[in-house]
N, CA, C and O of each residue as an XYZ file, in Angstrom:
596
protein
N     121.796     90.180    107.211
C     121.122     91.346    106.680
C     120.148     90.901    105.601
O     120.391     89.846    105.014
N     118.920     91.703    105.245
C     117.881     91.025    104.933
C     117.706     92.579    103.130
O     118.192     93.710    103.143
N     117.055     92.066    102.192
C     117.345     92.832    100.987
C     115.839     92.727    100.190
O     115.633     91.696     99.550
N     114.846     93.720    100.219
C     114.152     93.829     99.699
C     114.037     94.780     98.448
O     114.565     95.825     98.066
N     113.106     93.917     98.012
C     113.164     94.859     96.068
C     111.648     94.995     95.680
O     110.862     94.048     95.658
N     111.339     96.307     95.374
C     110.330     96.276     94.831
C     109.935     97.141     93.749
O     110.194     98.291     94.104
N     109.355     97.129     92.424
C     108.918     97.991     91.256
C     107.722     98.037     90.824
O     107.003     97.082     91.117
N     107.080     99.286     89.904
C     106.395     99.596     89.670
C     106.321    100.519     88.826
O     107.219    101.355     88.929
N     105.112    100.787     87.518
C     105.468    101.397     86.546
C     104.130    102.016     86.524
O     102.973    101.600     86.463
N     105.059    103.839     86.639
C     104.278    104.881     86.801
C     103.426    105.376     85.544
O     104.023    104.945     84.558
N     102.623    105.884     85.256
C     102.191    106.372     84.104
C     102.432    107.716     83.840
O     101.431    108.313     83.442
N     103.687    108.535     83.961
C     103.616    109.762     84.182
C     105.197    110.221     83.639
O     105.883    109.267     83.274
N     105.563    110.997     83.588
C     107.272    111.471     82.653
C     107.728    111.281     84.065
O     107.041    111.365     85.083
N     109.601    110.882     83.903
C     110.436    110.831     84.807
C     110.263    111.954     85.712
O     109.990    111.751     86.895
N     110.414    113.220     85.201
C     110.929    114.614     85.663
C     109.550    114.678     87.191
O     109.620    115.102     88.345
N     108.269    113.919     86.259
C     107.444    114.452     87.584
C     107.330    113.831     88.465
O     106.946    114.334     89.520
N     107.737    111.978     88.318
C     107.396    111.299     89.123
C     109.425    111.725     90.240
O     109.548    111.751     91.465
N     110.157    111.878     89.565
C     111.686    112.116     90.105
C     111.511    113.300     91.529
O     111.966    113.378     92.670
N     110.557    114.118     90.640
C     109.813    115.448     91.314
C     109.703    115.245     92.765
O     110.298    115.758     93.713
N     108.738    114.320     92.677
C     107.608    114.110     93.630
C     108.112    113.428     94.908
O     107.889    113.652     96.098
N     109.044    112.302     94.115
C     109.951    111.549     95.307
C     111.160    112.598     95.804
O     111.306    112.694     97.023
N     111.743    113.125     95.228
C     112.565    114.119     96.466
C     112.269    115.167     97.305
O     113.103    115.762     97.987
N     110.565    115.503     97.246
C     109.583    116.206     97.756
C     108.968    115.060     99.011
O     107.775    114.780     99.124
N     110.111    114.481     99.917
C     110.100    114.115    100.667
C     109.139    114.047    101.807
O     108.606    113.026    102.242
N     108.988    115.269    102.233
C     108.408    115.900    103.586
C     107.060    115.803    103.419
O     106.338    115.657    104.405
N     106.390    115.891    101.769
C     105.293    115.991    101.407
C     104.655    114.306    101.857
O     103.578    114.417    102.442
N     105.032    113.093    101.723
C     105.139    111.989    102.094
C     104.245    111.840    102.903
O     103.288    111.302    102.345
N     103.969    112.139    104.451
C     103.130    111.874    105.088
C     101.743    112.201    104.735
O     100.755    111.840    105.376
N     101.743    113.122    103.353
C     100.253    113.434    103.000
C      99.685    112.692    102.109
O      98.634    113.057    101.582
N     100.472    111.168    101.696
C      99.621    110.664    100.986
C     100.125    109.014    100.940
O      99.870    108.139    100.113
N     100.997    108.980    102.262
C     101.662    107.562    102.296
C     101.031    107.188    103.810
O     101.541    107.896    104.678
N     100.199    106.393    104.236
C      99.462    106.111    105.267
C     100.812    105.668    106.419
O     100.791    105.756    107.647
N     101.392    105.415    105.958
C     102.983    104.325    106.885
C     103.808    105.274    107.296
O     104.683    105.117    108.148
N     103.482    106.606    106.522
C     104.728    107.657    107.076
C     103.678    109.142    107.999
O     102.859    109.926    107.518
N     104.165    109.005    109.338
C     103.430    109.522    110.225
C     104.239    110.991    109.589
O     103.706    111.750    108.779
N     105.465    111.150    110.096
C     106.086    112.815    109.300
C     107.751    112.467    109.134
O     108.476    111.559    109.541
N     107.936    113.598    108.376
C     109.369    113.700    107.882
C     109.386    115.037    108.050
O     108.523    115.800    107.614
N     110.492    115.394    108.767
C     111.560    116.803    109.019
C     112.581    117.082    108.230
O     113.532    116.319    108.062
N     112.436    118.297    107.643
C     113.705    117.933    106.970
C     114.872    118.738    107.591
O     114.715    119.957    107.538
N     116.108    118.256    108.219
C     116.444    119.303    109.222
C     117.632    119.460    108.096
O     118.575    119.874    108.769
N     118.089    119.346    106.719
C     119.080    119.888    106.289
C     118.391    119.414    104.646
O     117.806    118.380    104.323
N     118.683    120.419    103.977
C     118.763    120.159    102.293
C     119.855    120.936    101.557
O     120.108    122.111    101.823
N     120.519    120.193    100.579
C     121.526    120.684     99.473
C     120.700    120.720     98.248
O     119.481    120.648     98.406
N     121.193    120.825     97.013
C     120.948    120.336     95.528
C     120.818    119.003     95.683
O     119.791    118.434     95.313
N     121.887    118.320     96.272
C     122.044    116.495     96.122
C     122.054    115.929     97.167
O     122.109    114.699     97.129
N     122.009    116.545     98.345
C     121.621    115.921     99.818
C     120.330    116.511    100.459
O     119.911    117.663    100.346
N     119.753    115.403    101.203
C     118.773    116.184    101.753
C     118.704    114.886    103.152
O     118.579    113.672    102.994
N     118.820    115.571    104.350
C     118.601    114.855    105.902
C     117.157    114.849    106.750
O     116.550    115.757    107.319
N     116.924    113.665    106.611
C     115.260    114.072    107.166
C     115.427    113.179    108.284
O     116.197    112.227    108.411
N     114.399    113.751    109.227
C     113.937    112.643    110.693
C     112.762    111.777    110.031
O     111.768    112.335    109.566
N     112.904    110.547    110.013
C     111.355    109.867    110.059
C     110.566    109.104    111.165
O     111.014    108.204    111.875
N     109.469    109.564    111.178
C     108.761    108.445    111.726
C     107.558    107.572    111.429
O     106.419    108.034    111.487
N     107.790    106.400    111.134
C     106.580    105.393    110.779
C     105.752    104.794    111.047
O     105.726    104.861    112.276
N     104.864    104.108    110.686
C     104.495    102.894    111.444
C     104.301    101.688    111.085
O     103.778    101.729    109.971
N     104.444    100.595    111.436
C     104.741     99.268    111.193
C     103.904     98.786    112.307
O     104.052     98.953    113.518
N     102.919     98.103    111.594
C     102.098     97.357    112.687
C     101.589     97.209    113.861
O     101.484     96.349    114.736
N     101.164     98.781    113.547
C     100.540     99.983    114.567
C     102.009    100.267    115.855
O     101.871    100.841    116.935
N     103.252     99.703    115.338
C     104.181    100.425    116.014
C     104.975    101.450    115.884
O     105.628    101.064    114.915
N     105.504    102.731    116.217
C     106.579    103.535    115.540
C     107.596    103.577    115.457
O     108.313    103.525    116.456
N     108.100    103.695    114.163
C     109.718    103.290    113.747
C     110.138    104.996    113.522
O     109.499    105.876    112.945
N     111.742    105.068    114.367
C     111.668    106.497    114.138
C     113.584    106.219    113.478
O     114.395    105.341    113.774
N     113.705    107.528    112.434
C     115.671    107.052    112.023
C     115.745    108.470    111.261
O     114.691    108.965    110.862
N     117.089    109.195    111.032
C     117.565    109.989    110.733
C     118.065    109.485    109.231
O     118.674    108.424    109.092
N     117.786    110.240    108.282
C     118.292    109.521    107.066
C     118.786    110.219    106.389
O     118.518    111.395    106.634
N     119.644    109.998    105.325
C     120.290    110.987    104.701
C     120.469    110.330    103.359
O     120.968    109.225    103.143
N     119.961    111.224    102.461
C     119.374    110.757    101.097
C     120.941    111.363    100.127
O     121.807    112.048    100.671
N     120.976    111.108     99.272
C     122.034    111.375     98.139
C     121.633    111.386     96.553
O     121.898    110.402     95.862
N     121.040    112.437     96.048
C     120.015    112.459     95.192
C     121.255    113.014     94.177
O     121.991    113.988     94.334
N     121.195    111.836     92.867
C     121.866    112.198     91.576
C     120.828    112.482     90.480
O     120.067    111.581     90.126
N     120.782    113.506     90.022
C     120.076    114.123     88.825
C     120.001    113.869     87.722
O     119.020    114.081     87.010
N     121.431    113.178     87.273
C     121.560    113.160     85.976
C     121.239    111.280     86.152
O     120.203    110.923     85.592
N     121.779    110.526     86.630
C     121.381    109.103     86.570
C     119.578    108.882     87.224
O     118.925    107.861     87.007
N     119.230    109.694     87.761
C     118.059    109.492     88.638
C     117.586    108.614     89.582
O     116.526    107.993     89.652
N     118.664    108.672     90.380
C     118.721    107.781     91.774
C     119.025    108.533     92.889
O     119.817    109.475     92.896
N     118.368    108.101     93.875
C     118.337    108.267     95.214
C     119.175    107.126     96.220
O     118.802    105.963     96.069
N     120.049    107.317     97.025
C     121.496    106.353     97.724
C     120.654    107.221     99.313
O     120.737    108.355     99.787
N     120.044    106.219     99.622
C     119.799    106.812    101.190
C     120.479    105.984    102.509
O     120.816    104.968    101.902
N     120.754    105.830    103.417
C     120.953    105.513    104.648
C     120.682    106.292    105.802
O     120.519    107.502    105.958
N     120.669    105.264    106.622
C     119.691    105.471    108.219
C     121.567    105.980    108.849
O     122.519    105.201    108.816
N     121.623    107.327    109.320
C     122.497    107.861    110.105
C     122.207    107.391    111.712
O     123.142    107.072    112.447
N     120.900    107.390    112.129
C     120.723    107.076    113.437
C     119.291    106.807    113.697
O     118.374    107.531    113.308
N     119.160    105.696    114.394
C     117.312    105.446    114.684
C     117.509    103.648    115.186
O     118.457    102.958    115.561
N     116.242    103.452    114.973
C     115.576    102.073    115.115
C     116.405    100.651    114.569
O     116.348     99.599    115.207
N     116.935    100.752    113.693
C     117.444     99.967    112.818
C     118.909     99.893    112.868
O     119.602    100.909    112.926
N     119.471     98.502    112.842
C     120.609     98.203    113.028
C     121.428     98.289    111.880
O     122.638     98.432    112.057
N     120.977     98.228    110.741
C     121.127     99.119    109.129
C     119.889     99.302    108.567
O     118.877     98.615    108.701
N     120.122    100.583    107.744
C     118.491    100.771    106.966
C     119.554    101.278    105.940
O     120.235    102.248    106.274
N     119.724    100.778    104.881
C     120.068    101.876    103.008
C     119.820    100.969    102.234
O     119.921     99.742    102.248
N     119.277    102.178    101.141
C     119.378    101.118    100.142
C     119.369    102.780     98.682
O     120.016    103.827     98.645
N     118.407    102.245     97.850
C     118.282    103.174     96.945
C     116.923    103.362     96.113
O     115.965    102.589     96.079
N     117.052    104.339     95.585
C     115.945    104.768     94.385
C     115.957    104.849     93.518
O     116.713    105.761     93.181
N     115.206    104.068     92.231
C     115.805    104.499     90.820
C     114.433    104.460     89.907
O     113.381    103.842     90.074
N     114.946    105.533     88.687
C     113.683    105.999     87.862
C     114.503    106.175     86.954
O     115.567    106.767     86.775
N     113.197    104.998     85.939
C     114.058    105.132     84.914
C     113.170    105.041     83.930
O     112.409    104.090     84.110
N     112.874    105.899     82.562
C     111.824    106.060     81.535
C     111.368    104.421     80.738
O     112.067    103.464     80.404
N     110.172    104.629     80.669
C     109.660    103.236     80.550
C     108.413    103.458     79.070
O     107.242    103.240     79.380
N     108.645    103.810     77.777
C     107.900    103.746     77.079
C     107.138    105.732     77.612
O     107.893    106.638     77.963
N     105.740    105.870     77.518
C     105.469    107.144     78.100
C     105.537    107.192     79.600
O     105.330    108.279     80.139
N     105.799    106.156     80.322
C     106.217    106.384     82.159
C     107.280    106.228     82.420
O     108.249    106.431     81.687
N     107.276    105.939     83.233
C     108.456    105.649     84.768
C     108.341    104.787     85.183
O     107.307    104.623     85.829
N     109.208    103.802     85.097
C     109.810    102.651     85.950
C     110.452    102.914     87.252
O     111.561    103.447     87.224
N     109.973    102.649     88.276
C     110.568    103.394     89.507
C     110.555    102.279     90.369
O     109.598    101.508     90.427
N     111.897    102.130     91.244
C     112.456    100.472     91.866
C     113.123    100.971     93.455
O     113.790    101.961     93.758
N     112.769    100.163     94.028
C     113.587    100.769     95.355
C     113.794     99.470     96.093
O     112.908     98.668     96.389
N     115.344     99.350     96.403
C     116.212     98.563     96.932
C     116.426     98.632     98.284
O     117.146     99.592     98.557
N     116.100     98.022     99.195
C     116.493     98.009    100.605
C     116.597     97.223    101.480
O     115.729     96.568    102.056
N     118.963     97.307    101.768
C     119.200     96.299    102.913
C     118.799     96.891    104.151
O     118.628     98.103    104.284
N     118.609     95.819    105.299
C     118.240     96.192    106.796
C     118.617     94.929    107.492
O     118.757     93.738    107.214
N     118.729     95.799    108.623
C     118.899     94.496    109.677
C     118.229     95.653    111.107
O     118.289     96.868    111.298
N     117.485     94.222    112.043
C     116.748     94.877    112.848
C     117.529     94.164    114.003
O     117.633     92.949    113.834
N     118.192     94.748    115.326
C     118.842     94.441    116.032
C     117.890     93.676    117.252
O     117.354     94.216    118.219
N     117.879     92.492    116.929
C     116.601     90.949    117.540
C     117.562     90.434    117.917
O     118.083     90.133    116.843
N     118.163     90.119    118.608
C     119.428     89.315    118.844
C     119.010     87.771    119.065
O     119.833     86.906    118.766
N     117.371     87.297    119.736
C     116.879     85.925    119.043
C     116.327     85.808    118.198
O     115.534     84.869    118.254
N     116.341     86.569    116.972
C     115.167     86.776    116.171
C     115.647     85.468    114.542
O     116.264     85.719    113.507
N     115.232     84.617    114.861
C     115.049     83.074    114.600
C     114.487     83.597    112.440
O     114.234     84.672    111.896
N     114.549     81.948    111.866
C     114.469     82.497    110.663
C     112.888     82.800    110.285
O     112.584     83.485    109.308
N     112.024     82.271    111.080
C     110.952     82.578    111.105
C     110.544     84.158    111.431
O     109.411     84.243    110.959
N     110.797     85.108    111.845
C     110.748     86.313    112.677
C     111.394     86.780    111.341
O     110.706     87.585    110.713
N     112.534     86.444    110.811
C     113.392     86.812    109.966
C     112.735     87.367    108.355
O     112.883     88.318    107.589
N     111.791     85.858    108.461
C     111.175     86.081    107.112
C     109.667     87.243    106.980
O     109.148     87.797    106.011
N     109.330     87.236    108.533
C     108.425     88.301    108.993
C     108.789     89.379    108.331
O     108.417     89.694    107.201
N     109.599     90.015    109.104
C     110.363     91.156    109.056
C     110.316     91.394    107.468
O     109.586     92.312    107.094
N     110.859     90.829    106.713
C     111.177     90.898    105.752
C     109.931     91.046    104.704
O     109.913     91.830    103.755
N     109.174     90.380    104.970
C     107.428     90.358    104.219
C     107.272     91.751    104.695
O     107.398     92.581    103.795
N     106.965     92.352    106.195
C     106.837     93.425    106.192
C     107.681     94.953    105.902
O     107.398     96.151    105.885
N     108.662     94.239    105.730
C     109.518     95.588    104.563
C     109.264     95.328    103.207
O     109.628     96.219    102.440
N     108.859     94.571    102.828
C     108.865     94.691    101.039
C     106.901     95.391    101.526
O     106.406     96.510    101.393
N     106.514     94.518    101.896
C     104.992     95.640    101.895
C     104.856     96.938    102.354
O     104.063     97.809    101.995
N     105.673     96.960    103.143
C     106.098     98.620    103.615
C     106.459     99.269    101.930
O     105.782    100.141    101.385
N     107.632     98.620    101.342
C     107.816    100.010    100.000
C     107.449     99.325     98.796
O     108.144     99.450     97.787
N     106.184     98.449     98.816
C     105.599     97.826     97.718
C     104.092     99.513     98.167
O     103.654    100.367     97.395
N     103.838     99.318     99.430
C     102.612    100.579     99.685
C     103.680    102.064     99.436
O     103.194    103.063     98.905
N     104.601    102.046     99.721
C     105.065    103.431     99.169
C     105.424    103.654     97.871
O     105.573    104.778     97.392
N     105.570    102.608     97.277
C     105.571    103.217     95.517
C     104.309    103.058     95.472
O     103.936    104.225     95.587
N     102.854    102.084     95.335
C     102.140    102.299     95.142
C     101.082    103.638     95.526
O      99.963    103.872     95.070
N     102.064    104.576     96.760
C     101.055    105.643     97.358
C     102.024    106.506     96.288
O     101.187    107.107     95.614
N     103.120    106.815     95.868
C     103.413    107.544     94.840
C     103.173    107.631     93.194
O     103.237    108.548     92.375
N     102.837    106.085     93.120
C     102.077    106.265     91.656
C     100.675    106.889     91.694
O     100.375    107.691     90.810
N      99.748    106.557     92.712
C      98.607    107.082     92.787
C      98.598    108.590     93.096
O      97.698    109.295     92.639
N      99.927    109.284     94.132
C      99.965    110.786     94.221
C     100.268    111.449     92.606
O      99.740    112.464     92.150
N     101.267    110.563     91.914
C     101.340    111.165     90.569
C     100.338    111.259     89.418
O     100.237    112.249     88.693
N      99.624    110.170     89.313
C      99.052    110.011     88.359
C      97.723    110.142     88.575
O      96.901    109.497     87.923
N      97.334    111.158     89.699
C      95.976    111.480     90.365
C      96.061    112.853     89.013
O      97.107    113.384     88.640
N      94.815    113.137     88.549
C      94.089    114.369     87.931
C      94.890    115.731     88.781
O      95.159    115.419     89.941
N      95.172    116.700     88.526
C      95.296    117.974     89.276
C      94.223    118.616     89.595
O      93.363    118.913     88.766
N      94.163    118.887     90.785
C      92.713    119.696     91.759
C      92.701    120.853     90.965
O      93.391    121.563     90.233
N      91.215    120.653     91.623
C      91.044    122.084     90.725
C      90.767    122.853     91.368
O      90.401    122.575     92.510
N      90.821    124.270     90.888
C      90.699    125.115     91.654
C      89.374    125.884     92.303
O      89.526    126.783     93.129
């Protein structure tokens, strides 16, 4: 199983950037990699979405189910069913001077059954650039000016 990490520091208060990331569905409108998200169930602290992506002009599709704590400000997601032979990991935001420090952790394994250490380390370059471009498409959704009217 393969473990990517990536961070980035928002310029914006926890509450909005915390906001923005459990506003899930909104995702495909400003993350180029995420074609759409369904959300076929939401709680206060759960929320179940369908995704589908793309990865190197291919589509990755998985059922996920997020576990959103409020008071620590983390997100505990895993892949219930899809593409991936494991997909979880997590989300965390955490106040950084006037921003947000915001980090996202994710084990996977892609079911290659020859997939050699070379392929291995592929894979792996292209998941950390996969959610190195999704925090970077959420700092830029946050810390964009508000439209005007």
């Amino acid at each position: 199983m393969a473990r990517v990490e990536a961070t980035t520091l928002i310029a914006a208060p926890l509450e909005a950037v915390y906001r923005q990331a459990r506003a899930v569905e909104e995702f495909p409108e400003f993350m180029p990699d995420v074609e759409s998200v369904e959300v076929l169930e939401r709680t206060d602290d759960r929320t179940v979405t369908r995704w589908v992506g793309v990865v190197q002009g291919r589509k990755v599709r998985w059922v996920e189910e997020d576990h959103w704590d409020d008071a620590a400000h983390t997100c505990h997601f895993r892949q219930r069913e899809g593409d991936f032979a494991h997909y979880a990991g997590v989300w965390r935001f955490e106040p950084a001077g006037e921003g947000t420090r915001t980090s996202v952790t994710v084990d996977f394994e892609i079911d290659l059954p020859l997939a050699g250490p070379l392929l291995s380390t592929v894979l792996r370059t292209l998941m950390r650039k996969n959610i190195e471009a999704m925090l970077a498409a959420l700092k830029a959704r946050v810390e964009a000016p508000p439209a005007r009217a």
